[in-house]
TIMIDO-444868 format. One record per residue (C-alpha): x, y, z; residue number from 0. Coordinates in Angstrom, 2 decimals. Layout:
BEGIN
X|Y|Z|NUM .
...
END
This chain:
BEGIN
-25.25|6.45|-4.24|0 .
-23.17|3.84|-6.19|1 .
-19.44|3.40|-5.22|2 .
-16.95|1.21|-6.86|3 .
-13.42|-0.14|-5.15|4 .
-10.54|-1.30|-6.36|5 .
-8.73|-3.69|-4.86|6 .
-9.93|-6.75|-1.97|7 .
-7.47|-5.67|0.81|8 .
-7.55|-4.67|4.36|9 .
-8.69|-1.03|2.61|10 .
-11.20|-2.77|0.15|11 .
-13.14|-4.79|2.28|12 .
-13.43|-2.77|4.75|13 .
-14.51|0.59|3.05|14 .
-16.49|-1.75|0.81|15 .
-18.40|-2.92|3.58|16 .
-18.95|-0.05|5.56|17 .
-20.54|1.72|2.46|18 .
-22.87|-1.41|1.94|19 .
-24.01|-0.40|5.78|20 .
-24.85|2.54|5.40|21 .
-27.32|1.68|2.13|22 .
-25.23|2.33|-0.39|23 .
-24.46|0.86|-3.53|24 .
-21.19|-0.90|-4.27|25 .
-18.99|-2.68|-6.81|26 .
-15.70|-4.27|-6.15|27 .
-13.38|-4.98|-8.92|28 .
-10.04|-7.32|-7.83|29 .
-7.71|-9.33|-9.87|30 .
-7.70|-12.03|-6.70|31 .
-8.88|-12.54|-3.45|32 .
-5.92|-12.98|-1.66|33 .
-4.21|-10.05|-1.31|34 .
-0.78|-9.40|0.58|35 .
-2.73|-7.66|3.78|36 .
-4.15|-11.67|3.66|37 .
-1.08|-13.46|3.28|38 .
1.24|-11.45|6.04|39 .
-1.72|-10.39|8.41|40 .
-2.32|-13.41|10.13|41 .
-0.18|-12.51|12.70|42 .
-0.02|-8.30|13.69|43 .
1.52|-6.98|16.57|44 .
-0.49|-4.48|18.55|45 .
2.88|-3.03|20.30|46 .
5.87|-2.04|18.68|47 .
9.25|-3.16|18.63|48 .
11.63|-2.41|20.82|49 .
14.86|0.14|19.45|50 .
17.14|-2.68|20.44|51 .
15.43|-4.82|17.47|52 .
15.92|-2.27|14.57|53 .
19.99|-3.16|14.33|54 .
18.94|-6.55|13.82|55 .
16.28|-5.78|10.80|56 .
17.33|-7.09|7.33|57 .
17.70|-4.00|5.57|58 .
18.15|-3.86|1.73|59 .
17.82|-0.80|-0.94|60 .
16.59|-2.08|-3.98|61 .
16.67|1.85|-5.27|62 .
18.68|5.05|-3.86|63 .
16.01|6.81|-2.04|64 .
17.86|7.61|0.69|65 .
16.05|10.81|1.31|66 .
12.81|9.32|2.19|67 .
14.58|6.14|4.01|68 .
16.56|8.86|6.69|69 .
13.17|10.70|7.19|70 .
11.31|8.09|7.93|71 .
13.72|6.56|10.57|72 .
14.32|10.06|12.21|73 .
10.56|10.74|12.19|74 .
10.31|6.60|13.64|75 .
12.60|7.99|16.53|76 .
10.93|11.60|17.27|77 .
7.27|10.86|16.73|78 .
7.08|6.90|18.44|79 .
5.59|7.87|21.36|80 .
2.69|10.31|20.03|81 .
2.54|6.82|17.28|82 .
2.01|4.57|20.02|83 .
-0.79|6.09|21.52|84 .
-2.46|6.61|17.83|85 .
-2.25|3.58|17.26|86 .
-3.81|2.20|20.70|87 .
-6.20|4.62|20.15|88 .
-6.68|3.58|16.39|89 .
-6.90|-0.23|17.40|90 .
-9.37|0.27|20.34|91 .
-11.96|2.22|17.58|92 .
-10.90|-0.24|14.59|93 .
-12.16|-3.18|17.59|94 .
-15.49|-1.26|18.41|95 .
-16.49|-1.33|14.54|96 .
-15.88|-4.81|14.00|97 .
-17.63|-5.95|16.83|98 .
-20.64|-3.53|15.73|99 .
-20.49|-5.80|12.85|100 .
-20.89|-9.02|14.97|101 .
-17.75|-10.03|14.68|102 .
-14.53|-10.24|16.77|103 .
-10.27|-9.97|16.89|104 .
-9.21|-12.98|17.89|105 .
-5.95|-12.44|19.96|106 .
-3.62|-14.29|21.79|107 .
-2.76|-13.00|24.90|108 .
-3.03|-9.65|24.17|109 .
-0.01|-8.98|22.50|110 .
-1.03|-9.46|18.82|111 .
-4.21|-10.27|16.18|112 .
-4.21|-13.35|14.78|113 .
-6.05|-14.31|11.38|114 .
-7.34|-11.41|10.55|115 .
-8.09|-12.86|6.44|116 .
-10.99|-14.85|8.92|117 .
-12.71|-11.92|9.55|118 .
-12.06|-10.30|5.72|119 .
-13.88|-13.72|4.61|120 .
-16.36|-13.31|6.77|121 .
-16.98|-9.91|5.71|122 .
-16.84|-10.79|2.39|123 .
-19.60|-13.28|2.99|124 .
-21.93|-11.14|4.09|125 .
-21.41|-8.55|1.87|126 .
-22.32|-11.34|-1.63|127 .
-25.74|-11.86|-0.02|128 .
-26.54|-7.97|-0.08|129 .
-28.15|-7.40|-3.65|130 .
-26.43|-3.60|-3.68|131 .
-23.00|-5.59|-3.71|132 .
-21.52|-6.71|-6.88|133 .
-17.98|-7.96|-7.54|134 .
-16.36|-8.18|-10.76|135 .
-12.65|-10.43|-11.03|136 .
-10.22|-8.75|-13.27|137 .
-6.99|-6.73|-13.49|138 .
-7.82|-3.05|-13.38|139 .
-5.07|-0.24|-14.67|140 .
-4.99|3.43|-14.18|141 .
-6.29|4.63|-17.33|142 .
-9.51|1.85|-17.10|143 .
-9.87|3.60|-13.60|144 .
-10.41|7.31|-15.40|145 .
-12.82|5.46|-17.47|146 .
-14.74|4.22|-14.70|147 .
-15.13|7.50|-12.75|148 .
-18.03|8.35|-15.26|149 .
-20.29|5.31|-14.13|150 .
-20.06|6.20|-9.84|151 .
-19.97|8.96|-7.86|152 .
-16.74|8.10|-6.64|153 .
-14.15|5.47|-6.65|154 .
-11.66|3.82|-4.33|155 .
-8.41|2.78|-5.58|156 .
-7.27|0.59|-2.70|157 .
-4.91|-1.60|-4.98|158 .
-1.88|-0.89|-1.77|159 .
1.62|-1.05|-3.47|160 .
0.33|-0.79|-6.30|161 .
-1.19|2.11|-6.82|162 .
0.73|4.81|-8.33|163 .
4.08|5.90|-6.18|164 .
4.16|9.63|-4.89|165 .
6.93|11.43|-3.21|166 .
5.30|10.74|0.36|167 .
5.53|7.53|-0.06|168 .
7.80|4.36|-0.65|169 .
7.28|0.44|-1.46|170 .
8.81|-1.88|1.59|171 .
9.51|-5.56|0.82|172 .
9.94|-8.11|2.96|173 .
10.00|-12.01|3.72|174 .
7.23|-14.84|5.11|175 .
9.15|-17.73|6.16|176 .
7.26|-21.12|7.37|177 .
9.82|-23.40|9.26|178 .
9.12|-26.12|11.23|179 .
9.92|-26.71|14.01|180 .
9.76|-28.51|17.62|181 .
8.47|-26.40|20.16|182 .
4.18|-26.84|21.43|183 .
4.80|-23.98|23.84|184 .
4.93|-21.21|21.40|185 .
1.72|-19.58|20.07|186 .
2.52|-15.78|20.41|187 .
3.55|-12.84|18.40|188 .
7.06|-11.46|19.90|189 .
9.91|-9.59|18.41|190 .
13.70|-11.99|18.06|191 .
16.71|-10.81|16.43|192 .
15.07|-8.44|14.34|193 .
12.27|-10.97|12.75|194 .
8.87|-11.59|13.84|195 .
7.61|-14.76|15.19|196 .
4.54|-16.41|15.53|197 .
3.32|-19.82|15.80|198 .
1.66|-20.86|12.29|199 .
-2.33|-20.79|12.67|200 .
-2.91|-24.10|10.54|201 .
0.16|-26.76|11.44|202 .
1.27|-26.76|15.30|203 .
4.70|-27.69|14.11|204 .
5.24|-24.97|12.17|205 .
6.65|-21.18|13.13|206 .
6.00|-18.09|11.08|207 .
8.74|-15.64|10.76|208 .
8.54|-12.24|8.45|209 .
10.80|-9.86|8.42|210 .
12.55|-7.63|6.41|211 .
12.78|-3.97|5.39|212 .
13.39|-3.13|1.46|213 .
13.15|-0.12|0.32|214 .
12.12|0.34|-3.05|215 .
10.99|-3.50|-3.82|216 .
9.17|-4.31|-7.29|217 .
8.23|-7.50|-5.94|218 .
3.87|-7.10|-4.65|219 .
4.27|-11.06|-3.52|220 .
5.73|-13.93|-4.77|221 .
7.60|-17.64|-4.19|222 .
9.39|-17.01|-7.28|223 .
13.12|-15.89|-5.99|224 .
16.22|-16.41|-6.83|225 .
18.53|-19.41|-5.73|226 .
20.75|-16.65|-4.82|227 .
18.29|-14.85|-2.25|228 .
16.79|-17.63|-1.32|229 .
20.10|-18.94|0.40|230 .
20.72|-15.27|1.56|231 .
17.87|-15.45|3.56|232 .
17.96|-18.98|4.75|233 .
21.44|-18.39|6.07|234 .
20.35|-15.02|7.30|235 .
17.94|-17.08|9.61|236 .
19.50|-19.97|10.60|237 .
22.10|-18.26|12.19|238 .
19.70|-16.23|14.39|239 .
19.39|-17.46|18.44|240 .
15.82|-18.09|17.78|241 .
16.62|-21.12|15.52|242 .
18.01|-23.59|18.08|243 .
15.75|-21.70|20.61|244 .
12.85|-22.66|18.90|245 .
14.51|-26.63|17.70|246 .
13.76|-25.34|14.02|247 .
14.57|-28.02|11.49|248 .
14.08|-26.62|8.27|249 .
12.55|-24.01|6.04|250 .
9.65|-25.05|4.37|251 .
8.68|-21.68|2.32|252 .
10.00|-18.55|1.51|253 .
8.24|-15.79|-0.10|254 .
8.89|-12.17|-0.50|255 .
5.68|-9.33|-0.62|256 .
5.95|-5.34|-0.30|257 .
3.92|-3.01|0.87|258 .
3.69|0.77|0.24|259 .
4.41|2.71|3.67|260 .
4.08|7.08|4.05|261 .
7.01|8.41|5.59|262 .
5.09|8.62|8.52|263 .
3.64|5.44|8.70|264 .
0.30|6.35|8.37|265 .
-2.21|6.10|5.44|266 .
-3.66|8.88|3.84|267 .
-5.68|9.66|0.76|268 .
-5.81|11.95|-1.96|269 .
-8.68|12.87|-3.35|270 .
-8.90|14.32|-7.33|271 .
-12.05|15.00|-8.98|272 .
-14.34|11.38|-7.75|273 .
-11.09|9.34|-7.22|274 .
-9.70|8.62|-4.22|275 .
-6.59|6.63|-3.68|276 .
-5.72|5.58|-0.48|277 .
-1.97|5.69|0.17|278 .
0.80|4.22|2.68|279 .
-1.55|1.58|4.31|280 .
1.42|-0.29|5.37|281 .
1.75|-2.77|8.01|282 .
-0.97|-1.20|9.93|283 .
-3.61|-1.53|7.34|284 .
-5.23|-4.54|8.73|285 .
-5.69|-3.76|12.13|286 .
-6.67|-0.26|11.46|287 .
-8.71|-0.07|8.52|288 .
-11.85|-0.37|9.79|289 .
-11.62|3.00|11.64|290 .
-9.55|4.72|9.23|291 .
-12.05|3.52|6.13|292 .
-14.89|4.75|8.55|293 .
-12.98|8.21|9.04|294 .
-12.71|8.49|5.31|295 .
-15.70|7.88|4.53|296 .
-17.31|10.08|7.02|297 .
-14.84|13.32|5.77|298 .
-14.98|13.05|1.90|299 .
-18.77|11.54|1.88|300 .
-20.88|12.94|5.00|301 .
-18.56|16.35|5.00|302 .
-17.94|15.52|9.27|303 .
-14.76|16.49|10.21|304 .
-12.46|13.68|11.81|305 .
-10.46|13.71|15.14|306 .
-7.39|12.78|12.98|307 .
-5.93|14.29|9.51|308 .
-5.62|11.16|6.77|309 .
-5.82|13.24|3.77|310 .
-2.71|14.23|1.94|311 .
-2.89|17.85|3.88|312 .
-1.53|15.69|7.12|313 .
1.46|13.57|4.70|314 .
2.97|16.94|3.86|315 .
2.82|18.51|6.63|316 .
4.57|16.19|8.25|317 .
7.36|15.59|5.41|318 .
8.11|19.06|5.48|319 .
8.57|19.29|9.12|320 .
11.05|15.65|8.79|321 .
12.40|17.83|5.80|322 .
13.17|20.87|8.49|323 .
14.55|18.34|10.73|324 .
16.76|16.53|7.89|325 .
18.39|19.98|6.79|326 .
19.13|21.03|10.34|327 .
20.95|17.97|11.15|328 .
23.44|18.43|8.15|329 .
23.93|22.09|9.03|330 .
25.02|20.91|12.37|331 .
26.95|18.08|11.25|332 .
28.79|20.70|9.01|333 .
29.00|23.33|11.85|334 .
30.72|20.67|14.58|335 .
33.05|19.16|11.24|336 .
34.33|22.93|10.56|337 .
34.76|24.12|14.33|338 .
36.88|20.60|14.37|339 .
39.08|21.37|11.57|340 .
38.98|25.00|11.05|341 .
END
């Protein structure tokens, strides 16, 4: 069967390759290579931070969605645990595939991946000396999409934040800052004053910190900010602890990237007529992508029903119940401000 994707993620690559093993045919279209699962993956935590980070976190709306930015905190709060162990789980599977592949996570000391874009090139690779593989470079829009659903039997739109925005779902921003900095003894991934930090793969002297969440940010990824924000942010992080902690002497780059999370912070697709556009892939779509494309390929392609929901069905579900929750906390709210006053 012939397959086309869209987009050279975390989701791309991996559901590209994955089809190619199982003898299928498959085109890749992509405006570029590097992708924003490239540029802010090279460093991903396996645990999550700790609720004594979050009032740290840069936090910025960019639009009023206020709605989806309380659910997804509350649902953060009542669903981390049964998160935590998904996402082990998720990991531990994601792991197993790669290495079926030959390949490995590199990690350092267990506590997060580091350059994951290795293995993607790698991948990628492999996948150019397979004549059923054929990539084509260009920028792809939704209506050249429709036309393309007549030439495979189904198609992928794996283009991340920006694929086309749903209620479910919501486009976080953030920041990769390179500084460097005098300090050999750090190499690991660890949560400080709301960033994350991680020793830079390619220069010693040089620390990685990202960080940030903005909700509702037009910006996919680019150097191109403002004067303005760009001294917000420096300030921002040279006041931290972690700057004389780590002897940082200056900021080298600054860029800013979003990503489109689900309100549960989980991807899911949705399927209409051959198209199927994977949402909410988030920061977890590089670790976990090679279990959750395998999952989605086995449910919409071989019909074999998965141990976990990522269609839309599983989204909803879960904003309605956050929606349930949402309502009863104002009703109470209400209830405890009248018995005060009244």
């Amino acid at each position: 069967m012939k397959y086309c994707i869209i987009g050279s993620g975390a989701f791309g690559i991996n559901l590209s390759y994955n089809l190619l093993k199982k003898g299928h045919y498959v085109t890749l279209i992509t405006n570029k290579f590097e992708s924003v699962s490239s540029i802010y993956a090279r460093g991903v935590p396996i645990t999550n931070p700790p609720l004594t980070w979050l009032p740290n976190m840069y936090f910025k709306m960019d639009n009023y969605n206020f709605i989806w930015t309380i659910m997804c905190f509350i649902l953060t709060l009542v669903n981390s645990l049964y998160y935590i162990k998904y996402k082990k789980f998720a990991i531990n599977k994601s792991k197993k595939i790669i290495e079926s592949y030959n390949l490995k996570y590199n990690t350092c000391n267990n506590k997060y991946f580091i350059n994951l874009p290795e293995i993607f090139n790698k991948m990628m690779i492999d996948m150019r000396k397979n004549n059923k593989f054929t990539i084509n470079i260009k920028n792809v829009s939704n209506d050249d999409i429709k036309k393309l659903s007549n030439k495979f039997d189904l198609i992928f739109d794996c283009r991340g934040s920006n694929v086309t925005k749903n209620y479910l779902c919501e486009n976080i921003g953030g920041y990769k800052l390179i500084i460097q900095a005098n300090n050999q003894k750090k190499k690991c991934f660890s949560y400080e004053d709301g960033w994350f930090i991680h020793s830079d793969i390619n220069n010693k002297n040089n620390i990685i910190v990202k960080g940030g969440f903005i909700v509702g940010s037009k910006v996919y990824d680019t150097k191109k900010l403002s004067d303005f924000e760009k001294n917000k942010i420096k300030k921002i992080v040279m006041n931290k602890p972690f700057w004389k902690k780590y002897n940082c002497k200056k900021i080298i780059d600054i860029r800013k990237g979003s990503r489109q999370y689900s309100v549960d912070l989980l991807p899911f697709y949705i399927k209409k007529n051959n198209i199927v556009t994977i949402h909410g892939g988030s920061a977890v779509g590089a670790i976990l992508s090679p279990y959750i494309s395998d999952c989605i390929i086995n449910e919409i392609i071989y019909k074999k029903k998965q141990s976990y929901d990522f269609s839309k069905n599983r989204a909803i579900k879960n904003y309605n119940y956050l929606l349930l929750h949402f309502i009863f906390i104002i009703i109470f709210i209400i209830y405890i401000f009248y018995k005060q006053y009244y």
